[in-house]
C-alpha positions as a printed NumPy array, in Angstrom:
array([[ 11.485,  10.138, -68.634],
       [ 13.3  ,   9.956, -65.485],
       [ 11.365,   7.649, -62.702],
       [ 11.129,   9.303, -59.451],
       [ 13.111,   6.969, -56.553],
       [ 10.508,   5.969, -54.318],
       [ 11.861,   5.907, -50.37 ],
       [ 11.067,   3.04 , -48.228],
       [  8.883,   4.2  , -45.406],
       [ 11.292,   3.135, -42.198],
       [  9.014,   0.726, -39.858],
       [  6.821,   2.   , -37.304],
       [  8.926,   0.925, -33.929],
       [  5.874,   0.231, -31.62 ],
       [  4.419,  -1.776, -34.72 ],
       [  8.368,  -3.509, -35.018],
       [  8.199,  -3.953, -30.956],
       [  4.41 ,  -4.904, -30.502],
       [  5.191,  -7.854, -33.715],
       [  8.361,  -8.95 , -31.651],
       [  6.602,  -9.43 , -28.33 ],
       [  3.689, -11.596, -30.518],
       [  6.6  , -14.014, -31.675],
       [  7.944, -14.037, -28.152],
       [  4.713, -15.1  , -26.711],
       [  3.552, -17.71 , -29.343],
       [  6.809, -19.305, -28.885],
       [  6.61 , -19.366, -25.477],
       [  3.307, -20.001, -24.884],
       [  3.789, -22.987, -22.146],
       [  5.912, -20.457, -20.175],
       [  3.396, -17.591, -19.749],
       [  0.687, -20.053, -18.876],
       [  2.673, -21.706, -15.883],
       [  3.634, -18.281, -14.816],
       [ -0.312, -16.74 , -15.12 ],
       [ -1.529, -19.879, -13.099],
       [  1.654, -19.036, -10.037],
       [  0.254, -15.726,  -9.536],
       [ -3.444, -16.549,  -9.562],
       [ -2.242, -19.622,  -7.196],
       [  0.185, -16.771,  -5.055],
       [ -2.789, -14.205,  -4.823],
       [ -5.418, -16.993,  -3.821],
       [ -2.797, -18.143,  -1.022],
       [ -2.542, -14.51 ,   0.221],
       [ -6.353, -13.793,   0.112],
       [ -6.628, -17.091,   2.061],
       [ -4.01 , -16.211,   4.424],
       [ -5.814, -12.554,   5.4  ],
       [ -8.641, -14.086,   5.52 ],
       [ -7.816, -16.45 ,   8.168],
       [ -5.725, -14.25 ,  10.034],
       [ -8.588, -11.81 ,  10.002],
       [-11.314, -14.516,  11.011],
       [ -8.485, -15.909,  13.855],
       [ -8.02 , -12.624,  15.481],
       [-11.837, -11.632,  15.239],
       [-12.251, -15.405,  16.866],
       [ -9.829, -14.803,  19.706],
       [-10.754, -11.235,  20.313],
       [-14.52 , -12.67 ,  21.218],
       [-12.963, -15.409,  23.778],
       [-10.88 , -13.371,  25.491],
       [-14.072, -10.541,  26.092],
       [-15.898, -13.563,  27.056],
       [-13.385, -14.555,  29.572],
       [-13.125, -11.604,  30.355],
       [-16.935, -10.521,  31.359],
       [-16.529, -14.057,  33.314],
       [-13.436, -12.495,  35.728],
       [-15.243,  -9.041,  35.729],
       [-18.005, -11.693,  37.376],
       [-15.75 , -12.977,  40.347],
       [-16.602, -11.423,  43.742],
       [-14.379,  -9.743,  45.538],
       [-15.305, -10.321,  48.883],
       [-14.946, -14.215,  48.58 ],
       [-13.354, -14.734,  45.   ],
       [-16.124, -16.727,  44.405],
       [-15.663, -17.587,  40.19 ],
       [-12.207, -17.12 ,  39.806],
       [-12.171, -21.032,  39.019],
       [-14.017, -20.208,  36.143],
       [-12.093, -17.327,  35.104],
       [ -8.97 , -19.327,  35.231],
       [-11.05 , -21.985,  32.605],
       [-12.067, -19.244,  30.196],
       [ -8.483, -17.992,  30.124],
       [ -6.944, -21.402,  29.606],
       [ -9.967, -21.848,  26.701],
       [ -8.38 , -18.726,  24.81 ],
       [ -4.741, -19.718,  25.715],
       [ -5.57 , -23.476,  24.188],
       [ -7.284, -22.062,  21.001],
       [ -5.665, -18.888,  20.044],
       [ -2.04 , -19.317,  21.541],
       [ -0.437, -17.287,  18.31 ],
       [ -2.444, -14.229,  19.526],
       [ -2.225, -11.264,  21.546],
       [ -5.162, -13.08 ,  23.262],
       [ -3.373, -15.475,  24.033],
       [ -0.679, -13.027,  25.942],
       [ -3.269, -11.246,  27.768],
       [ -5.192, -14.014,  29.326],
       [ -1.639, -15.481,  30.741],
       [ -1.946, -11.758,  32.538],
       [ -5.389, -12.12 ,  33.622],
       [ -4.625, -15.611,  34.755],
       [ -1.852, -14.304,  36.568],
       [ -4.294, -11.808,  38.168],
       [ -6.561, -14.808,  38.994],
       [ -3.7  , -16.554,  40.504],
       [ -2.927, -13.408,  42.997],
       [ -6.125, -13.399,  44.357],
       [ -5.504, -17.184,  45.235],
       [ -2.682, -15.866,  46.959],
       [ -0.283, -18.437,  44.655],
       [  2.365, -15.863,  44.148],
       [  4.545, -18.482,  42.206],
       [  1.763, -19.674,  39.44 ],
       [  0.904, -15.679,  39.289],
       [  4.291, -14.714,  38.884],
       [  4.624, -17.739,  35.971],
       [  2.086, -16.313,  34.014],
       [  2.694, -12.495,  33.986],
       [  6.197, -13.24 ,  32.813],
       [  4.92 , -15.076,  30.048],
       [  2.278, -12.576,  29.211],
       [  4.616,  -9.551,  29.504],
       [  6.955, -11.46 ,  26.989],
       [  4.021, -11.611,  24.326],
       [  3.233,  -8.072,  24.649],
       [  6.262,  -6.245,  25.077],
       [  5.978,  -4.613,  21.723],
       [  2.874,  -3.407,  22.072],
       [  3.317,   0.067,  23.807],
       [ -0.012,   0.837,  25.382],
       [ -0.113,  -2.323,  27.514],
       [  3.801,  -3.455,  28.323],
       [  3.901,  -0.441,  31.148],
       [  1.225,  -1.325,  33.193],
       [  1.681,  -4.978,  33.294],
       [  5.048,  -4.713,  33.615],
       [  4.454,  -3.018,  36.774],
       [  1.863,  -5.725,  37.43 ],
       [  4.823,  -8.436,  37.452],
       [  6.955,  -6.141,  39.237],
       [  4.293,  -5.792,  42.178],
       [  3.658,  -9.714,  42.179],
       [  7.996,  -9.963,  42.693],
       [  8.304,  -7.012,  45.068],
       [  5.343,  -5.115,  46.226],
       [  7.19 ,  -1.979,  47.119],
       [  9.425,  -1.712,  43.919],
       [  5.716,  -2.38 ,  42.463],
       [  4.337,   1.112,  43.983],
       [  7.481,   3.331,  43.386],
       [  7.218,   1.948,  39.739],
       [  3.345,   2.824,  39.569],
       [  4.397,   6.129,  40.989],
       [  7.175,   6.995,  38.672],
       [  4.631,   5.621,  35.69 ],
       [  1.792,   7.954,  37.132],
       [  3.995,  11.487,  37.125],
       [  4.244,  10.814,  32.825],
       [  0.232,  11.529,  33.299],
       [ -1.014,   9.091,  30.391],
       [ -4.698,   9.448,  30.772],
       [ -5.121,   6.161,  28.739],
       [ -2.726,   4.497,  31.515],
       [ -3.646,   6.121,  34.88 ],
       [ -7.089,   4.821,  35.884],
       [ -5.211,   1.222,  35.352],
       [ -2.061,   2.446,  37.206],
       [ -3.974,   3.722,  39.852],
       [ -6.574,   0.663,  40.501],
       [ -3.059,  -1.849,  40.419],
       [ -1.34 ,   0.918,  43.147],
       [ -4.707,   0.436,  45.167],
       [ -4.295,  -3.315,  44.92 ],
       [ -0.741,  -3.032,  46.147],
       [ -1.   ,  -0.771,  49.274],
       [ -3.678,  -3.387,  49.67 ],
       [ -1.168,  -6.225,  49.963],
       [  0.913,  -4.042,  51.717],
       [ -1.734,  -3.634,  54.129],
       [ -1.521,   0.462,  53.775],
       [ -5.388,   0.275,  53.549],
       [ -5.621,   3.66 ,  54.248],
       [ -3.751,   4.677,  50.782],
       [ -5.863,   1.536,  49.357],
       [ -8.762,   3.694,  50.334],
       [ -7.634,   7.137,  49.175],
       [ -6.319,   6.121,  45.69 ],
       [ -9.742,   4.356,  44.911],
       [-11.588,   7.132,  45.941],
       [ -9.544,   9.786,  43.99 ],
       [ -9.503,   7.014,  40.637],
       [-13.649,   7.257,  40.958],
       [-13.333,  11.007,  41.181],
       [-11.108,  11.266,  38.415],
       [-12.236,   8.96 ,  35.954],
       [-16.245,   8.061,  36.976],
       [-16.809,   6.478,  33.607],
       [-13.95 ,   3.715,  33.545],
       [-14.415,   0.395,  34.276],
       [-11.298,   0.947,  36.461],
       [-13.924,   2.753,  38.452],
       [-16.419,   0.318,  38.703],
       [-13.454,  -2.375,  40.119],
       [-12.984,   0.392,  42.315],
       [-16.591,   1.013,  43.854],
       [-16.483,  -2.485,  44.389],
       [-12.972,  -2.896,  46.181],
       [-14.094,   0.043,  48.011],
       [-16.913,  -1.726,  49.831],
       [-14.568,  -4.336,  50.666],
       [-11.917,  -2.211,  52.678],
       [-14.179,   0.658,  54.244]])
């Protein structure tokens, strides 16, 4: 009787492959533990890092509103507060001075500085607060303009000018409370007058608004 040849069955290749990758890792067992412990040790420092960066700029936002409900505070008759405006600034400048924070309170302190009348320490600090936010595209243009008006008041109000004919609504009730402020310098305070009144008439729920009720009742 003639015996039938019986074929080898050829290996399965995930079996083959899955078998291989066994030997790899038993021999190289020291290996894949030191690299499982780098990323849980790389995704802990991340989380961490987030984490802090989230808690820092949540930290810093509160200062600065805190400052800033202090400088919304200062009277504008006599400037009475504006020392303590100055200190709350300086607070969020000390503590958060990696943060946009940090950029905008050298602007406010500029502002503080301008109703001193100390051009030179207002000038200081607007230039260093423009230079922290000059990326940032919704509030470069208007203190740009600020630093421009603080250098030259009348290259100040053609730049407000020029800004205001682009009709940004999220930029004019700003624009238009600084252009106030400069005709004020100028001591144009009939065009003070008229571009506060047309701001509140334009814009009666900003806080521009508000500033300007209360400018208002300086000037008439």
């Amino acid at each position: 009787m003639v015996k039938k040849r019986v074929e080898a069955e050829s290996p399965d290749p995930f079996v083959q492959a899955a078998s291989q990758a066994l030997g790899w890792a038993s021999r190289h067992r020291l290996l894949i533990a030191t690299v499982v412990v780098l990323c849980l040790a790389g995704a802990a420092a991340v989380w961490g890092w987030f984490s802090h960066k989230g808690a820092y700029n949540r930290e810093s936002g509160l200062a600065f509103s805190q400052a800033l409900r202090v400088y919304h505070g200062i009277d504008p008759s006599t400037h009475e507060g504006i020392d303590a405006a100055v200190k709350a600034f300086r607070e969020v400048v000390r503590r958060y001075p990696n943060s946009l924070w940090a950029s905008l309170a050298h602007l406010y302190l500029g502002r503080c500085y301008e109703l001193e009348g100390e051009h030179a320490k207002a000038e200081g600090e607007l230039a260093t607060g423009v230079q922290g936010i000059k990326n940032k595209e919704f509030f470069f243009p208007q203190w740009l303009v600020a630093l421009t008006g603080i250098q030259d008041p009348q290259k100040g109000i053609e730049d407000l000018k020029a800004c205001l004919k682009q009709e940004n609504p999220f930029l004019e009730p700003y624009l238009r409370y600084n252009l106030a402020l400069l005709y004020q310098e100028r001591g144009d305070i009939k065009d003070a007058v008229k571009t506060l009144e047309d701001l509140r008439g334009r814009f009666p729920s900003s806080p521009f608004a508000q500033e300007a009720a209360r400018l208002l009742e300086v000037l008439k």
